[in-house]
N, C-alpha and C positions, 0 to 999 in steps of 0.2 A: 504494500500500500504506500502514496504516497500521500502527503498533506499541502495545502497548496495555500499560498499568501501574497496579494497582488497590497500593490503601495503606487505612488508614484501623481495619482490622478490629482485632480484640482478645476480653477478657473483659470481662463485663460482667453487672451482675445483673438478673436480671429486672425488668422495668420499667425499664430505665434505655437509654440514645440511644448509637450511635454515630453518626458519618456516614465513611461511605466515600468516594473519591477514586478516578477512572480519568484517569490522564492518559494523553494522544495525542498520537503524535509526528507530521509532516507538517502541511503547508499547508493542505489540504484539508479540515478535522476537520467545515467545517460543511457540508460536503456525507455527512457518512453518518451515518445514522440508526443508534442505539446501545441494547445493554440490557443488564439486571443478568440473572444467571443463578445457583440457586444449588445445590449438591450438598450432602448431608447424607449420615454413612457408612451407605454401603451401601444407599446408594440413586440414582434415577435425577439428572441433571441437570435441575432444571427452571425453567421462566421465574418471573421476579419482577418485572419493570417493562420499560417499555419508554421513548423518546424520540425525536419524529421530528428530522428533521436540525435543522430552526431550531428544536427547542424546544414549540413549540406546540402537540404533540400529544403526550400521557401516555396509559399505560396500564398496566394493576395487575393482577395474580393476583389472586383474592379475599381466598386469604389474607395480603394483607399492606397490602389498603386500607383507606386512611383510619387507618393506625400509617407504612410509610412512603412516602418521597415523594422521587422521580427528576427531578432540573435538569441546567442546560449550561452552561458558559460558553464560547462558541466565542471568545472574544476572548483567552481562557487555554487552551485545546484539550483541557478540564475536563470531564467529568461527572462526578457526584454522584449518592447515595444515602443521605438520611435516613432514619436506622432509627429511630427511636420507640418505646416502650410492648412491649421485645422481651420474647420467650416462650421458654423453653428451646426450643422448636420450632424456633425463627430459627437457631439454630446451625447453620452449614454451613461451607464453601466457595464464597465470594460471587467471581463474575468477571464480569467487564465483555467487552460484542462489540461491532463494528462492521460495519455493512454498507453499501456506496456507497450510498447514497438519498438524494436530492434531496430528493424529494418522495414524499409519500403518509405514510401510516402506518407506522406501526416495527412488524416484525411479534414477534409469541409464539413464534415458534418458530427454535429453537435453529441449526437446519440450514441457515435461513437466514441466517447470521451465520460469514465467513469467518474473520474475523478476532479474537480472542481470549488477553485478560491470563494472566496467572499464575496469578491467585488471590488472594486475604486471608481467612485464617482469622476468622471471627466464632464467639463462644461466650459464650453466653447457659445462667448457674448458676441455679439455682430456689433 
């Protein structure tokens, strides 16, 4: 099992960066494959990034490529979330999952992700 701990969120005005933080408790961090997920009120849960176990495989919602960008540090049992160039749209409910994967790609979809942080409010003013 893992435990999972997002930090990082805030206000912020348009155009302007956070970066977010999920830390992981456990040994294990570099065996599972992790994503950002984000809820906006009253609305659904949906994918924003992904990360395969080592790293080396990224992948992005449309809406949020190429403004931000998903890293790891498995030596700190860290991922990341550079937000960039954010839009009052960004504003949500950002959480961090995990799922055992070695290997292959980190998937898009939520339900495959057991494991799941708290939350960090992000809020992006026009």
């Amino acid at each position: 099992q893992v435990q999972l701990g997002e930090s990082g969120g805030g206000l912020v005005q348009a155009g302007g960066s956070l970066r977010l933080s999920c830390a992981a408790s456990g040994r294990t961090f570099s065996a599972y494959a992790m994503g950002w997920f984000r809820q906006a009120p009253v609305r659904e849960r949906v994918f924003v990034a992904a990360i395969s176990a080592s790293g080396g495989a990224t992948t992005y919602a449309d809406s949020v490529k190429g403004r931000f960008t998903i890293s790891r540090d498995n030596a700190k049992n860290t991922m990341y979330l550079q937000l960039n160039s954010l839009k009052p749209e960004d504003t949500a409910v950002y959480y961090c999952a995990a799922r055992l994967l070695r290997f292959g790609l980190a998937s898009t979809n939520q339900y495959d992700y057991p494991y799941w942080g708290q939350g960090t409010q992000v809020t992006v003013s026009s």
